[in-house]
N, CA, C and O atoms as a Maestro MAE file, in Angstrom:
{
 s_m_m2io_version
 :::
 2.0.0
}

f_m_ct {
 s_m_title
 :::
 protein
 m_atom[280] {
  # First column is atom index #
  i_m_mmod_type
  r_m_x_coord
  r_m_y_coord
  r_m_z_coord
  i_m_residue_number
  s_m_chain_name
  s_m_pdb_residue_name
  s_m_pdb_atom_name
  i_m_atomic_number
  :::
  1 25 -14.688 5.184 4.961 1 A "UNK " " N  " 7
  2 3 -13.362 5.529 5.391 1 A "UNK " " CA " 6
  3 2 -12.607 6.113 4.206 1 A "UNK " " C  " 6
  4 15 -12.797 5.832 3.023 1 A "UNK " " O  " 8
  5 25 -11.725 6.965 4.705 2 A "UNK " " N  " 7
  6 3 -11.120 7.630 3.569 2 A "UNK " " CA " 6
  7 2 -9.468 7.478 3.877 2 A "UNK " " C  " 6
  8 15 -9.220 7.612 5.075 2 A "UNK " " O  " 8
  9 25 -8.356 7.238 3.072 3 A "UNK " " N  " 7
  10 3 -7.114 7.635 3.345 3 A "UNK " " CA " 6
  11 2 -6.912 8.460 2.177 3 A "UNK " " C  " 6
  12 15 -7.490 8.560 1.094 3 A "UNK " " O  " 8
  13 25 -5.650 9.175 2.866 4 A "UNK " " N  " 7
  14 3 -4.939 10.084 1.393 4 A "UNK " " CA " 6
  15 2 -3.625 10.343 2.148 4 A "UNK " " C  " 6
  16 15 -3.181 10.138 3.277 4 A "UNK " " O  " 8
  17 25 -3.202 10.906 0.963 5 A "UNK " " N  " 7
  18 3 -1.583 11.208 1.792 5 A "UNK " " CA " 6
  19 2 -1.540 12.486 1.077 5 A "UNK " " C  " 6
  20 15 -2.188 12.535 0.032 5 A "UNK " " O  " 8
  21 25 -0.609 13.997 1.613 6 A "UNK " " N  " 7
  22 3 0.000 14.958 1.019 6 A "UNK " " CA " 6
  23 2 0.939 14.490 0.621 6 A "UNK " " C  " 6
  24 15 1.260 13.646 1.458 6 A "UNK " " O  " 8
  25 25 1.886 14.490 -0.457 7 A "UNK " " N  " 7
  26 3 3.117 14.392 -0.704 7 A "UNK " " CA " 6
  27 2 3.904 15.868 -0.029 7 A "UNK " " C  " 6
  28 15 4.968 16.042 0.565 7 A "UNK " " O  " 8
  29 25 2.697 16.854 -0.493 8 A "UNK " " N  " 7
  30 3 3.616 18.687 -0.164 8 A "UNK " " CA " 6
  31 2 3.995 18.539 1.282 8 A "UNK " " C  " 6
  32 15 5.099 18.977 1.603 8 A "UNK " " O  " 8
  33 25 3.198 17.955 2.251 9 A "UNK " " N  " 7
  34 3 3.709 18.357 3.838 9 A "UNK " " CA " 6
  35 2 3.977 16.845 4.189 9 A "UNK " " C  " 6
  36 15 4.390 16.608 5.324 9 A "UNK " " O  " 8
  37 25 3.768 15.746 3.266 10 A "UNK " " N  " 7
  38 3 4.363 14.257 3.753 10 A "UNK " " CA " 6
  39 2 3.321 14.126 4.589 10 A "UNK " " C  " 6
  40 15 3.867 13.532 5.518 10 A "UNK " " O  " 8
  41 25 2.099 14.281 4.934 11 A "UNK " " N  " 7
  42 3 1.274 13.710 5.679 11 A "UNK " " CA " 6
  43 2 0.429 12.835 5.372 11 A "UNK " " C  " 6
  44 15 -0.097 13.156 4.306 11 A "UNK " " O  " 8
  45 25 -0.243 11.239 6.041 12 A "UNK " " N  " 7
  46 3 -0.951 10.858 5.932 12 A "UNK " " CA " 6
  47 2 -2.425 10.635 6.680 12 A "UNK " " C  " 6
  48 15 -2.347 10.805 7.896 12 A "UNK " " O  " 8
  49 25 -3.167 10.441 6.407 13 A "UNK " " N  " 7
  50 3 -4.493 11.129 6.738 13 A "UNK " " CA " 6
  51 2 -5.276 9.654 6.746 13 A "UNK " " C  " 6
  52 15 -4.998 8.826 5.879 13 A "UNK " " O  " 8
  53 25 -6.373 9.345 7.881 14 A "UNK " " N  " 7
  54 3 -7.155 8.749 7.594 14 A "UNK " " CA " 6
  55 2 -8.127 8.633 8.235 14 A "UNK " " C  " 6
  56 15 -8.082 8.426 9.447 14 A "UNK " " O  " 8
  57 25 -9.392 8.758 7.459 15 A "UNK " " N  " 7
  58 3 -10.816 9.793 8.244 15 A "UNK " " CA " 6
  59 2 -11.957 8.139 8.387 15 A "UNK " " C  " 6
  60 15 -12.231 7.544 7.344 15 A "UNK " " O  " 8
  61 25 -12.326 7.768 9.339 16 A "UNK " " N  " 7
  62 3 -13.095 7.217 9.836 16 A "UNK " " CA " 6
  63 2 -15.185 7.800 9.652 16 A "UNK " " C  " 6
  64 15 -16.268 7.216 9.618 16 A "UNK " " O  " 8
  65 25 -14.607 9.451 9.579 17 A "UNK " " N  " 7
  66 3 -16.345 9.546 9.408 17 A "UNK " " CA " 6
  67 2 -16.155 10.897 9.304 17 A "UNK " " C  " 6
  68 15 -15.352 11.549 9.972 17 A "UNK " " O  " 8
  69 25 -16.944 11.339 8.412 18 A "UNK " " N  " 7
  70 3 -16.732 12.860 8.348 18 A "UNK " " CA " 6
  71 2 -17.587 14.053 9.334 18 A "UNK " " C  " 6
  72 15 -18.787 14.250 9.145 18 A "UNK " " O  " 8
  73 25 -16.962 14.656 10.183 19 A "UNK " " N  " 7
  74 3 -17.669 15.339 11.579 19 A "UNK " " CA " 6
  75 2 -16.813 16.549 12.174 19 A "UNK " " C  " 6
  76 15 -15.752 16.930 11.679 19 A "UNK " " O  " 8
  77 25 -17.364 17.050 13.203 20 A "UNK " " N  " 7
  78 3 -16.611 17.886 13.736 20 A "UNK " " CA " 6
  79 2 -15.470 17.245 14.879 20 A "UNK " " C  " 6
  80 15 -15.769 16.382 15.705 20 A "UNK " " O  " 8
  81 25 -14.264 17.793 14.752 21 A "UNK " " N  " 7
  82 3 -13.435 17.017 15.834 21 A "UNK " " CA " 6
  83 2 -12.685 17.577 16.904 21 A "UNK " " C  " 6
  84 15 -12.419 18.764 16.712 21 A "UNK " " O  " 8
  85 25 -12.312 17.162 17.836 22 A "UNK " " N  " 7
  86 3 -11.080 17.578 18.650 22 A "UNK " " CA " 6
  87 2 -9.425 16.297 18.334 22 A "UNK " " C  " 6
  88 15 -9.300 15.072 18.303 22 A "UNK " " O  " 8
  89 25 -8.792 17.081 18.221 23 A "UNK " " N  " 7
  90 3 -8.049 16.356 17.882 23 A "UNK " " CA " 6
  91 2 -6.530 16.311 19.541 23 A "UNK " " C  " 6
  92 15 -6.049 17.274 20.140 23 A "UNK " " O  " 8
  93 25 -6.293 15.028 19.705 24 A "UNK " " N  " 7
  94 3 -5.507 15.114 20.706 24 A "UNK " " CA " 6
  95 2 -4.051 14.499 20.101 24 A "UNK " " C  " 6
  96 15 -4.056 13.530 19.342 24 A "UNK " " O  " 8
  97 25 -2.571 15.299 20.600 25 A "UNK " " N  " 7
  98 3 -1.973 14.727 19.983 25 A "UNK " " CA " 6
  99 2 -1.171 12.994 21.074 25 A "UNK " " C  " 6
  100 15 -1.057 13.032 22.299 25 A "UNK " " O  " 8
  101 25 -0.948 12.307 20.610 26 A "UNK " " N  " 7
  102 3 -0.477 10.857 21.149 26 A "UNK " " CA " 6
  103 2 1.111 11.180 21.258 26 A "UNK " " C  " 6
  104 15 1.756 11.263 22.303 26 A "UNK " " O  " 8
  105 25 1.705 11.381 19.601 27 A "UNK " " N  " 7
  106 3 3.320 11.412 20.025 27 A "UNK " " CA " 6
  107 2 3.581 12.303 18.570 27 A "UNK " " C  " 6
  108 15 2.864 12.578 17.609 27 A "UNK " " O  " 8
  109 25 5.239 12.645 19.008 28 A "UNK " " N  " 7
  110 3 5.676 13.378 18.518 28 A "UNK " " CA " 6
  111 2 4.999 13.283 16.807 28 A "UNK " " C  " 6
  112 15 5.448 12.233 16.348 28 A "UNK " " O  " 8
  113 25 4.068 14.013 15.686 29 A "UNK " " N  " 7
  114 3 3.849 13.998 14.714 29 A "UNK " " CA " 6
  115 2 2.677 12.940 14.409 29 A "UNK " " C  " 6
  116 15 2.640 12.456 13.278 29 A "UNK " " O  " 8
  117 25 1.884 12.625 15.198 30 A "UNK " " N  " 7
  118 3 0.892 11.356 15.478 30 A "UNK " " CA " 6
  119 2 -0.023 12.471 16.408 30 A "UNK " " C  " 6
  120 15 0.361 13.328 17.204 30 A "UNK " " O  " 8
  121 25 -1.509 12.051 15.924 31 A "UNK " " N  " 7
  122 3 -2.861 12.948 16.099 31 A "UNK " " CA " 6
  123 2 -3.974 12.059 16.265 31 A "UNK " " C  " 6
  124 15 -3.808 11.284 15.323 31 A "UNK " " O  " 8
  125 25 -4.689 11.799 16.686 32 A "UNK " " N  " 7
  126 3 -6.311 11.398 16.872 32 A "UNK " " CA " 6
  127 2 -7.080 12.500 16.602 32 A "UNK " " C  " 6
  128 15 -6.942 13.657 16.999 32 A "UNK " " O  " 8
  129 25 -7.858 12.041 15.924 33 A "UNK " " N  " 7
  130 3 -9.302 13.076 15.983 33 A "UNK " " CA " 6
  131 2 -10.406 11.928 16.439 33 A "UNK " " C  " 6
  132 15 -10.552 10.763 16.068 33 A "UNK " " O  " 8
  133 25 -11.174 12.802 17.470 34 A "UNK " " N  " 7
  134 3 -12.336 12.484 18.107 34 A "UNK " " CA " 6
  135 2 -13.541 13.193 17.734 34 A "UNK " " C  " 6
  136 15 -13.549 14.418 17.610 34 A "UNK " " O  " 8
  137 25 -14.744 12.334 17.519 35 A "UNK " " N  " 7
  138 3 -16.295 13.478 17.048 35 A "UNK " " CA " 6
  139 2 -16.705 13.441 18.828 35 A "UNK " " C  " 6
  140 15 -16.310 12.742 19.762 35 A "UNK " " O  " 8
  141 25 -17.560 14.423 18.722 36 A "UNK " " N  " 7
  142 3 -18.711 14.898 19.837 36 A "UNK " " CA " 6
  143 2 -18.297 13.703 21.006 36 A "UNK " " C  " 6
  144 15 -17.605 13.892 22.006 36 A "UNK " " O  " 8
  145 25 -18.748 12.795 20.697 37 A "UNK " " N  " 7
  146 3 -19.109 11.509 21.414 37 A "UNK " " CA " 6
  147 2 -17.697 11.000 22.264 37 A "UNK " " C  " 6
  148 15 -17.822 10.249 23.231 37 A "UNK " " O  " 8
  149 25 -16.483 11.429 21.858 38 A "UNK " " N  " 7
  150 3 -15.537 10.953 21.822 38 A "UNK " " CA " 6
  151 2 -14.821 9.711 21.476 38 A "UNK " " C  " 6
  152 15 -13.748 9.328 21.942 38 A "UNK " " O  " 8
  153 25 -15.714 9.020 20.413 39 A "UNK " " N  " 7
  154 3 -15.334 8.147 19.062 39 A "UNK " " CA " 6
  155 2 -14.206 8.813 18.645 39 A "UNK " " C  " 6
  156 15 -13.960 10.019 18.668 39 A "UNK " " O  " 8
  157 25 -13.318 7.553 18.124 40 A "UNK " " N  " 7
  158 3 -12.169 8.001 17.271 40 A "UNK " " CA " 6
  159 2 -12.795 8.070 15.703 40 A "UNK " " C  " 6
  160 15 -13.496 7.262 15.095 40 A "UNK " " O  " 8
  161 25 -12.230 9.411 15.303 41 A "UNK " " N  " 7
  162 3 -13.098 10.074 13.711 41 A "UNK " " CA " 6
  163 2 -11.944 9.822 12.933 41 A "UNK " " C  " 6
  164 15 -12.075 10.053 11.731 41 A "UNK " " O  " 8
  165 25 -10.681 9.344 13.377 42 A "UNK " " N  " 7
  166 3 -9.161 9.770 12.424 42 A "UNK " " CA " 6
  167 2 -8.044 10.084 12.947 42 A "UNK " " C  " 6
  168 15 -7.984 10.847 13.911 42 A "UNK " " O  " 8
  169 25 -6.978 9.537 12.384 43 A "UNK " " N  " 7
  170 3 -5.767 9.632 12.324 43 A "UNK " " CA " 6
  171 2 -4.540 10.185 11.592 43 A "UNK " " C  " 6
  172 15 -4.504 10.103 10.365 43 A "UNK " " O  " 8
  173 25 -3.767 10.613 12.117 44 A "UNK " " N  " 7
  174 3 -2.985 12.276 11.290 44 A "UNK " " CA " 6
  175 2 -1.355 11.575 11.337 44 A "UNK " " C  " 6
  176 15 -1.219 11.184 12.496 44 A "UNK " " O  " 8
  177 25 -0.597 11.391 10.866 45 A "UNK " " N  " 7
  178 3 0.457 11.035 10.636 45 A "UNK " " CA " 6
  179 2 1.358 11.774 10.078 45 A "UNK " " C  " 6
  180 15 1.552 11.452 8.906 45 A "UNK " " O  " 8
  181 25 2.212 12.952 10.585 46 A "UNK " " N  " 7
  182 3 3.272 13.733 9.542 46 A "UNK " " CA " 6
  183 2 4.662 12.872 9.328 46 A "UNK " " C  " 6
  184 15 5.084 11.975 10.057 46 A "UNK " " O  " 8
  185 25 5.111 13.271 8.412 47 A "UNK " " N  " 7
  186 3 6.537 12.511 8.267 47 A "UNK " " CA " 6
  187 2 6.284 10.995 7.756 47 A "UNK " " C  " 6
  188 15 7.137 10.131 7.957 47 A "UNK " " O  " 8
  189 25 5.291 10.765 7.206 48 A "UNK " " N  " 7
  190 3 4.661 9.723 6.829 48 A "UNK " " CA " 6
  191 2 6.137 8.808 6.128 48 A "UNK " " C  " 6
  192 15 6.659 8.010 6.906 48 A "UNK " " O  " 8
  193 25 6.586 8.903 5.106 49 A "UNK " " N  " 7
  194 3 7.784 8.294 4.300 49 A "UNK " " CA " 6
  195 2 8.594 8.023 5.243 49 A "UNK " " C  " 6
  196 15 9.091 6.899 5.173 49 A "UNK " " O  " 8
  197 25 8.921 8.707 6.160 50 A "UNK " " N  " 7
  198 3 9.534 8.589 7.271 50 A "UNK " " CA " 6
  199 2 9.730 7.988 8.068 50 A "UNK " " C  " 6
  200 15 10.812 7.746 8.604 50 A "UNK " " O  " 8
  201 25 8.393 7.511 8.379 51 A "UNK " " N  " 7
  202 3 8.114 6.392 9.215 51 A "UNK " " CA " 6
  203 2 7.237 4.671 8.621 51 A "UNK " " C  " 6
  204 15 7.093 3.597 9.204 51 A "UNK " " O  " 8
  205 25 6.925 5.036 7.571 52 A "UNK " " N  " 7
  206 3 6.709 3.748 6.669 52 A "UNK " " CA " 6
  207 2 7.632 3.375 5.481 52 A "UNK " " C  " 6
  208 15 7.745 2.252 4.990 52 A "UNK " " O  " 8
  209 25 8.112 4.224 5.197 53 A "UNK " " N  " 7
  210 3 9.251 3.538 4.242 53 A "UNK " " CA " 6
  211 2 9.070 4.703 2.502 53 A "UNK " " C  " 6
  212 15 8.685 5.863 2.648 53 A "UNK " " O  " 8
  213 25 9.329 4.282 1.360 54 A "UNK " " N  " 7
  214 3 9.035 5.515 0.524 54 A "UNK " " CA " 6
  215 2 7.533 5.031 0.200 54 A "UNK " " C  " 6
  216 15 6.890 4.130 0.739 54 A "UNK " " O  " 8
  217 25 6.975 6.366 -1.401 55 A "UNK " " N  " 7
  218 3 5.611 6.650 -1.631 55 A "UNK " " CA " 6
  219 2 5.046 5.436 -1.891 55 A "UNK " " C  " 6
  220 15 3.849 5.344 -1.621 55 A "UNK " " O  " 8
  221 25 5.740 4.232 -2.462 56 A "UNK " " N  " 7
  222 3 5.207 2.486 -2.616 56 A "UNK " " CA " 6
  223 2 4.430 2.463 -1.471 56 A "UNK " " C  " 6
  224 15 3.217 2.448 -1.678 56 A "UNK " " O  " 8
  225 25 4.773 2.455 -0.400 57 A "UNK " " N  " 7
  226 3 4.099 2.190 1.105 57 A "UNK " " CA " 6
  227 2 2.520 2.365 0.161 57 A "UNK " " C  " 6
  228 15 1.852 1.579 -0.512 57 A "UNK " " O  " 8
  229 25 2.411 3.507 0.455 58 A "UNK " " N  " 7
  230 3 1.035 3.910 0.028 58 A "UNK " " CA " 6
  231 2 0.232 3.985 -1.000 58 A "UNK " " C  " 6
  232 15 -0.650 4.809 -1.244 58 A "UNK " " O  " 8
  233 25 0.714 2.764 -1.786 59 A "UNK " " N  " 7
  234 3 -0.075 2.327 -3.065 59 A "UNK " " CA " 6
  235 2 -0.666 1.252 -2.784 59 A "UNK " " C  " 6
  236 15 -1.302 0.866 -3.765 59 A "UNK " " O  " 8
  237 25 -0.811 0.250 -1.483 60 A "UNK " " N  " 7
  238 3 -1.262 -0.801 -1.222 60 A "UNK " " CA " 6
  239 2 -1.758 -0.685 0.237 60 A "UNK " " C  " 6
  240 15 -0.868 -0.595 1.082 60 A "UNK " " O  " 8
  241 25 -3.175 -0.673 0.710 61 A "UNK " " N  " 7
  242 3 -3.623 -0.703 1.519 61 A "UNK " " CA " 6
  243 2 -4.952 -2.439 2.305 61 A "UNK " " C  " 6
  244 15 -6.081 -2.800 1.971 61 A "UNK " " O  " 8
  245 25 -4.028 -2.937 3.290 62 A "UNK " " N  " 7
  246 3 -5.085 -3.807 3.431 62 A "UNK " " CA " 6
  247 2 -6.200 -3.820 5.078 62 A "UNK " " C  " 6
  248 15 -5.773 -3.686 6.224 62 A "UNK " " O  " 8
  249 25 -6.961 -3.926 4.855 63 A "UNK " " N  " 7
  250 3 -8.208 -3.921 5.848 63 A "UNK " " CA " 6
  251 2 -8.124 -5.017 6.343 63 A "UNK " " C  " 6
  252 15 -8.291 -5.977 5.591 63 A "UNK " " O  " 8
  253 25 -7.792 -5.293 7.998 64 A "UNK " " N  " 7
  254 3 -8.452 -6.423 8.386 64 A "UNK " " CA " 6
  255 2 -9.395 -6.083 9.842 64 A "UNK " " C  " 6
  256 15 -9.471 -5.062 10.524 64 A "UNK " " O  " 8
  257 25 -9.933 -7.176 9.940 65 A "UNK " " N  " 7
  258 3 -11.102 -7.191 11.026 65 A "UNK " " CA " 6
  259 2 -11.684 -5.848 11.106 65 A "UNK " " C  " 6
  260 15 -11.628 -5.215 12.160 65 A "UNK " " O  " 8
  261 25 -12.300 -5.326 9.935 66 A "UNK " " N  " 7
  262 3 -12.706 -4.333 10.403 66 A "UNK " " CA " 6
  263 2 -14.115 -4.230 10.357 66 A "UNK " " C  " 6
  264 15 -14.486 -4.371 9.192 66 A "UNK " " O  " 8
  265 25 -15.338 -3.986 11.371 67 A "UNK " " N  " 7
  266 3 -16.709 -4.466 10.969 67 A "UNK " " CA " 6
  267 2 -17.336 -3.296 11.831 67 A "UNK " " C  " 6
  268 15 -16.616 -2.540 12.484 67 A "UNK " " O  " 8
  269 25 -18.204 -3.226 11.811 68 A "UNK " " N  " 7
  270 3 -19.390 -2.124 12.534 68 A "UNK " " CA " 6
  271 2 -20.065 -2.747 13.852 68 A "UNK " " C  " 6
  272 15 -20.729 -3.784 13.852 68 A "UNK " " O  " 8
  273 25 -19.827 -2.062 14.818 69 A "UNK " " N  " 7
  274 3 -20.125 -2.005 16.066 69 A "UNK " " CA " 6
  275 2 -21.602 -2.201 16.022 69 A "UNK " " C  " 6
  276 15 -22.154 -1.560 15.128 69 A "UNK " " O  " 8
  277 25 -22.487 -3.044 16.885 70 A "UNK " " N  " 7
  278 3 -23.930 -2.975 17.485 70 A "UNK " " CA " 6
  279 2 -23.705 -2.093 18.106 70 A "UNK " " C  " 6
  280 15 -24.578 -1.606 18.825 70 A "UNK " " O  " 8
  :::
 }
 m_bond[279] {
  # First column is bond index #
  i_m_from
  i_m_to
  i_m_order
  :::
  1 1 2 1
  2 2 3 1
  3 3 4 2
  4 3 5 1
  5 5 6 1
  6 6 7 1
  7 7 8 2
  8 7 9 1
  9 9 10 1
  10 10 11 1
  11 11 12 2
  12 11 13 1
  13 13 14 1
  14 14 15 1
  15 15 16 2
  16 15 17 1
  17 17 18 1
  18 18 19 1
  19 19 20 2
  20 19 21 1
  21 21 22 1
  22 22 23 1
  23 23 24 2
  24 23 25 1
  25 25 26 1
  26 26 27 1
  27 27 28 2
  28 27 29 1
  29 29 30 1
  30 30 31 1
  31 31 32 2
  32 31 33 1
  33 33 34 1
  34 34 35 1
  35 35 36 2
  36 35 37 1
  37 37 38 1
  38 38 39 1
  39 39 40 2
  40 39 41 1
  41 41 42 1
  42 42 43 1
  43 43 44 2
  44 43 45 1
  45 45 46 1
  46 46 47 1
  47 47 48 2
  48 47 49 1
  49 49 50 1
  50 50 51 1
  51 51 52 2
  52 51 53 1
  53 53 54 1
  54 54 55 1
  55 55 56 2
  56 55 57 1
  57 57 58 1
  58 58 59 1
  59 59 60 2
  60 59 61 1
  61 61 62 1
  62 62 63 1
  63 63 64 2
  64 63 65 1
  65 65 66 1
  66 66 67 1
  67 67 68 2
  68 67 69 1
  69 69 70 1
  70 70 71 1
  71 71 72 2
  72 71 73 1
  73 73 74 1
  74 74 75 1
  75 75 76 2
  76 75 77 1
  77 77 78 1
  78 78 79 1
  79 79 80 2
  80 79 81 1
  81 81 82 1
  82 82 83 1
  83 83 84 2
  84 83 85 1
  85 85 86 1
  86 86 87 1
  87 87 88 2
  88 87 89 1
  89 89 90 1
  90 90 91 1
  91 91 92 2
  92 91 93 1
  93 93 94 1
  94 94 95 1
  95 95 96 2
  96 95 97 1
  97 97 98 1
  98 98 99 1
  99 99 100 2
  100 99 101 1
  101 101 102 1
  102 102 103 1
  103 103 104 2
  104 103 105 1
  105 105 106 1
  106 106 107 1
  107 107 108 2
  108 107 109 1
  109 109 110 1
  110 110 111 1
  111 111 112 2
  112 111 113 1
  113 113 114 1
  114 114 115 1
  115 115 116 2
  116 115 117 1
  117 117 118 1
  118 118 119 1
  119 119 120 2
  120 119 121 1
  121 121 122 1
  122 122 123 1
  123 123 124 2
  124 123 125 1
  125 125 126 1
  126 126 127 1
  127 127 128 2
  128 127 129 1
  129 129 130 1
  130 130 131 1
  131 131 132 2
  132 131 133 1
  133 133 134 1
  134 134 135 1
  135 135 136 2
  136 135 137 1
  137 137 138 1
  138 138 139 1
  139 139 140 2
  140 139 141 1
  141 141 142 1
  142 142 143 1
  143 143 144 2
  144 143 145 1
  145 145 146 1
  146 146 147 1
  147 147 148 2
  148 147 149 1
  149 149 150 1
  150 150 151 1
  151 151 152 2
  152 151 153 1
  153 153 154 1
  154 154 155 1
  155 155 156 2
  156 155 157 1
  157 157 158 1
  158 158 159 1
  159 159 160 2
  160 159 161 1
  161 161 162 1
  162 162 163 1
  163 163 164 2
  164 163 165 1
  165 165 166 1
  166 166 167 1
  167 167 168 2
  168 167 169 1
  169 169 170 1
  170 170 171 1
  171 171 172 2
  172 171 173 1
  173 173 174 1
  174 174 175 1
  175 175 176 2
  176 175 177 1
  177 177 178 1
  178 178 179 1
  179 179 180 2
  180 179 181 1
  181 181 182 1
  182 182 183 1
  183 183 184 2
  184 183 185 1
  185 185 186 1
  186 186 187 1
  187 187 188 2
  188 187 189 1
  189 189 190 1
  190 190 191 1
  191 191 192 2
  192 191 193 1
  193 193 194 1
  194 194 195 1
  195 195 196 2
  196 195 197 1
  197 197 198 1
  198 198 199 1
  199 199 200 2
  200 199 201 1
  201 201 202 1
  202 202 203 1
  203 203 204 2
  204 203 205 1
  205 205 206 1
  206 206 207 1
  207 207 208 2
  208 207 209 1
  209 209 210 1
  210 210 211 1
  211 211 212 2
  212 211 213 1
  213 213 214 1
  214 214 215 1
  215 215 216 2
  216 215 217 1
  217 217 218 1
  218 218 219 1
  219 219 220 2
  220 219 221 1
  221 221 222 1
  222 222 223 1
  223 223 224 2
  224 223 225 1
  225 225 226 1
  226 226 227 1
  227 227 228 2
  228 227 229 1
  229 229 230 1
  230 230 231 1
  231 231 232 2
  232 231 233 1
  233 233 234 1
  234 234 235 1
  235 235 236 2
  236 235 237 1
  237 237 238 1
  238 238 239 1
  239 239 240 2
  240 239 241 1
  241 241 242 1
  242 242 243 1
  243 243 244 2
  244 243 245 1
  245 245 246 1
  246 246 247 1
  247 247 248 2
  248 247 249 1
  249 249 250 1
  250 250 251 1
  251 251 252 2
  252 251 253 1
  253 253 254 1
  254 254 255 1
  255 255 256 2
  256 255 257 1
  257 257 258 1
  258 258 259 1
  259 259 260 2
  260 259 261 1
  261 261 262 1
  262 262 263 1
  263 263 264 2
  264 263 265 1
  265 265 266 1
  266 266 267 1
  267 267 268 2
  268 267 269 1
  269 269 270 1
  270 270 271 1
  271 271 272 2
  272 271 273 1
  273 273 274 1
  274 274 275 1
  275 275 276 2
  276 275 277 1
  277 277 278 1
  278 278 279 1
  279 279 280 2
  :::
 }
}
């Protein structure tokens, strides 16, 4: 898994698997990307500061329950 953020367009990004995608949008500035299969591949977030608070937000990231499917 990968996150990153642009600071230039305020977007945050976070890629589940690297593939080809379709991406559908959910809500205003909020994106899914889907591979082939229609697995979720990632998530697109503009206005990121915006909606989490300032660039601190994104110096601390925590994982929970997250494990690999049979």
């Amino acid at each position: 898994m990968k996150i990153s953020y642009d600071a230039e367009i305020d977007a945050l990004t976070i890629s589940f698997r690297e593939t080809t995608v379709t991406t559908k949008h959910l809500a205003e500035g909020i994106a899914a990307d889907y591979d082939r299969d229609g697995r979720l591949a990632g998530l697109e977030i503009l206005n990121a500061k915006a909606r989490f608070g300032d660039e601190q937000t994104f110096t601390h990231v925590t994982l929970e329950g997250v494990g690999a499917a049979s």
